[in-house]
C-alpha positions, -999 to +999 in steps of 0.1 A: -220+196-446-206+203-410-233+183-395-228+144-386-248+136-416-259+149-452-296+144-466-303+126-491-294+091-511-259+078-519-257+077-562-236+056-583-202+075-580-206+065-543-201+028-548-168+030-568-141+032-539-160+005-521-161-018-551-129-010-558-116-020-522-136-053-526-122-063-558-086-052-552-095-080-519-106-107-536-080-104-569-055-101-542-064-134-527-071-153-556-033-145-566-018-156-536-041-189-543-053-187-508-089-182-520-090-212-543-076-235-518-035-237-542-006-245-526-019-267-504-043-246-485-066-260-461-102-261-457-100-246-427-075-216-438-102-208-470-131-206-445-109-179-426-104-163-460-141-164-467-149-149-433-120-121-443-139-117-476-171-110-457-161-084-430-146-062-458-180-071-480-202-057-448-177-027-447-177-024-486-214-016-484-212+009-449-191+028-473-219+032-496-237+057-473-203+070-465-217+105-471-253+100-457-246+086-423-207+090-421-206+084-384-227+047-384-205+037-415-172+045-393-186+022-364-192-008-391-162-004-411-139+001-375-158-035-361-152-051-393-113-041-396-109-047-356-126-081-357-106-094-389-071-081-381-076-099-342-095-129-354-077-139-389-045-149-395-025-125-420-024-147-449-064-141-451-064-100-451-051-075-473-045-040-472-082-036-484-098-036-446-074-007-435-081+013-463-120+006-458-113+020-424-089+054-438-122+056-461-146+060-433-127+079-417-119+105-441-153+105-451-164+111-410-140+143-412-152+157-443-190+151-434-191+153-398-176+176-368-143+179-357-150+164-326-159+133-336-136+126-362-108+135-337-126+107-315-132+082-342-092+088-354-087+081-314-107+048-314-090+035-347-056+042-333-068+020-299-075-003-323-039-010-333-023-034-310-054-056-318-037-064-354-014-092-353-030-115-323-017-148-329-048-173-330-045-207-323-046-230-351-037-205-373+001-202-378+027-221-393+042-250-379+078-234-387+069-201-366+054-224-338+086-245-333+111-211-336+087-191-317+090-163-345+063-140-358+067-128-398+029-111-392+017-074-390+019-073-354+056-089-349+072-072-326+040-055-305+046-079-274+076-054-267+070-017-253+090-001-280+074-014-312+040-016-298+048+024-295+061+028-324+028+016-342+009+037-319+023+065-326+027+058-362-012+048-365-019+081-346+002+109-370-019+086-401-052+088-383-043+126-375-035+134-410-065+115-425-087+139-400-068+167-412-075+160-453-110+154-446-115+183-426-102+205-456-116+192-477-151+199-458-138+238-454-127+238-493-166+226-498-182+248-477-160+278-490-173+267-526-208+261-514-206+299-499-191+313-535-218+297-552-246+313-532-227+347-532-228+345-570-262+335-575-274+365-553-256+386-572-270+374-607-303+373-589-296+412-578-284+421-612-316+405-631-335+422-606-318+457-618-322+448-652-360+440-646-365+477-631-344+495-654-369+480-686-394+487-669-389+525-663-374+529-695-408+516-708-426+539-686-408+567-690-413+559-732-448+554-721-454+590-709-432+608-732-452+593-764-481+602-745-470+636-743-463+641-776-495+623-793-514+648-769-493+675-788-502+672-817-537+666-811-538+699-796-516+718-828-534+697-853-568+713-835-558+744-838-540+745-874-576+735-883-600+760-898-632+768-880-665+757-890-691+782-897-725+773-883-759+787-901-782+802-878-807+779-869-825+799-850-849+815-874-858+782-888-871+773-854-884+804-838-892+834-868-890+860-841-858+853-828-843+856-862-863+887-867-845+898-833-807+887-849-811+908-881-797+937-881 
């Protein structure tokens, strides 16, 4: 579990968060009425949402093999949020690409080394002042002519709240490392029970197995030792058998010789 990446194939369980990110996307979108092009939106603002809809699809699907290859599905799912949040204007994201990224990330401590989900939480926080770019063509006509900014990064052209988010991105990252990476010790510490148990149960079938079998032994010899018992009383409560002398039937001079 410590090591960058677990063998094996991802299972079914492993494609619920990431299906429910995507969905929680797109319903999100299709209430606002962005998606189906209400409230006046224009072709060009659904082809941005589209393009939102498919970076968090791509990182939807890293997440997959979240537990297989945790460190390739951190790089996707940080290009994919990175790209969108710089690129797109707010009104075609949702929470659903950060999350993707917490996802990986969590997933990178749990599964991987300390190192590199400390570097990973590093990269997503250099990642932060990228959020909020204004693009041109993108904003409001109202916010163009009163120079204002009602976006996720208002406010990060300044030192302070550029800072701020920073520093606030870096305590969330920090934390995220910090859940994952119990969670890998409470798994490993699990993991080590588990073995500790079945070498016992191994140990005490094996103690079992030897104790039968020199209890059977032991029954072996003793039954042994007394069948051999009473062969030998039962032989000689027995009467003994009294021969005829053959003798004189086979040589008459010999039983001339045994007659007294």
């Amino acid at each position: 579990m410590g090591r960058g990446a677990v063998r094996g194939w991802p299972g079914a369980a492993d494609g619920a968060v990431p299906a429910v990110l995507l969905a929680g996307h797109v319903l999100a979108l299709v209430l606002s009425g962005v998606l189906t092009g209400a409230d006046g939106a224009s072709g060009a603002a659904v082809a941005q949402v589209l393009v939102g809809v498919l970076a968090l699809a791509s990182a939807a699907v890293a997440l997959v093999w979240r537990r297989v290859a945790p460190l390739p599905v951190f790089g996707v799912a940080l290009l994919a949020d990175g790209s969108a949040e710089a690129l797109l204007p707010q009104a075609a994201l949702t929470p659903a690409l950060p999350c993707a990224l917490w996802v990986a990330l969590f997933s990178l401590a749990a599964h991987g080394t300390a190192r590199r989900a400390l570097g990973a939480a590093a990269l997503a926080t250099a990642v932060l002042p990228l959020h909020g770019i204004p693009v041109p063509g993108t904003g409001d006509g109202a916010e163009a002519d009163t120079g204002t900014d009602t976006g996720f990064g208002a406010g990060l052209d300044t030192p302070g709240p550029l800072l701020d988010s920073l520093v606030a991105g870096a305590l969330l990252h920090l934390l995220i490392v910090l859940c994952g990476t119990l969670r890998k010790h409470r798994t490993a510490r699990r993991a080590q029970v588990l073995t500790r148990l079945a070498t016992v149960e191994r140990e005490r079938r094996a103690a079992a197995d030897a104790e039968r079998e020199r209890l059977a032994r032991d029954l072996h010899d003793a039954a042994g030792h007394h069948l051999t018992a009473v062969a030998v009383q039962s032989a000689a409560a027995s009467p003994p058998r009294r021969h005829p002398p053959r003798t004189g039937r086979r040589s008459p001079d010999l039983g001339r010789r045994h007659r007294p």
